[in-house]
N, C-alpha and C positions, 0 to 999 in steps of 0.2 A: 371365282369358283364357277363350275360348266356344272350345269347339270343334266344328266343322262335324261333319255329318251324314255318316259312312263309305256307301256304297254305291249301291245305287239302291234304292226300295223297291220290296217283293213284297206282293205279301197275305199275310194273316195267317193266312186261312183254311186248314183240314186238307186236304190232298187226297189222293186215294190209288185202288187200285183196289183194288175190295172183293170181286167176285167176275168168274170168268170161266166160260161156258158154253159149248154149244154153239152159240148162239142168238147170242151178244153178250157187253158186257164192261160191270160195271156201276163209275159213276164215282162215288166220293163228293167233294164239295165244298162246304162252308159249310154245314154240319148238313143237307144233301140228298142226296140218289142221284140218279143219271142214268143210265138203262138207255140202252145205244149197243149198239144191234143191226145185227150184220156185212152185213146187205144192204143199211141206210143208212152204215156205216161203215166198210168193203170192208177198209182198212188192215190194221186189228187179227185178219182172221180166218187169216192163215196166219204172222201173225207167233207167237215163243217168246213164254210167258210171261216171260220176263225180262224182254224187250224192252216188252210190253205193262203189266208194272210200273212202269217206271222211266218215272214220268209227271211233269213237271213247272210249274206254276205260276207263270210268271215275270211276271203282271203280273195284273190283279183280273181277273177271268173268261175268262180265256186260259189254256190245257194246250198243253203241250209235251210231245212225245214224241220225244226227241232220237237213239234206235235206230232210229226209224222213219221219222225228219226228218218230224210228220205237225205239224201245228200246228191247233188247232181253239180257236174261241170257245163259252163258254156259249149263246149263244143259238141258233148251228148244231146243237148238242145238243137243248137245247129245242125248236126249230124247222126240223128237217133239211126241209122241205119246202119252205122257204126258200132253201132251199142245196142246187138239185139236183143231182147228181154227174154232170159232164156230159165223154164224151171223142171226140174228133176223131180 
């Protein structure tokens, strides 16, 4: 008897925040940092550090940040200039 495969899968990879400043909030993911600085990423700058920890990973280069419902891809991180912050 095989038994199937429980859940959905995640990445494997570490993710975490590793530092928070006055400037921005640095991401680590897959043996790399990512500096996300508050004027490209408005979210994180009046939110609690709780809030701004509790980051999550639910699919390969995708963070979740489910205190702050903020959802962001690696390469909006990589490439915020691609992705301008745009409000009506």
């Amino acid at each position: 008897m095989k038994s199937e495969k429980a859940g959905t899968t995640i990445s494997e990879a570490k993710t975490e925040i590793t530092n928070i400043s006055s400037h921005g909030i640095w991401l680590f993911y897959d043996s790399k940092e990512y500096f996300l600085p508050f004027d490209q990423f408005p979210w994180f700058e009046k939110a609690n550090i709780k809030e701004v920890l509790n980051v999550e990973n639910p699919s390969q280069d995708h963070f979740y940040w489910p205190d702050l419902d903020v959802d962001l891809h690696l390469d909006s991180i990589k490439n915020p200039e691609k992705y301008p912050l745009i409000s009506k």
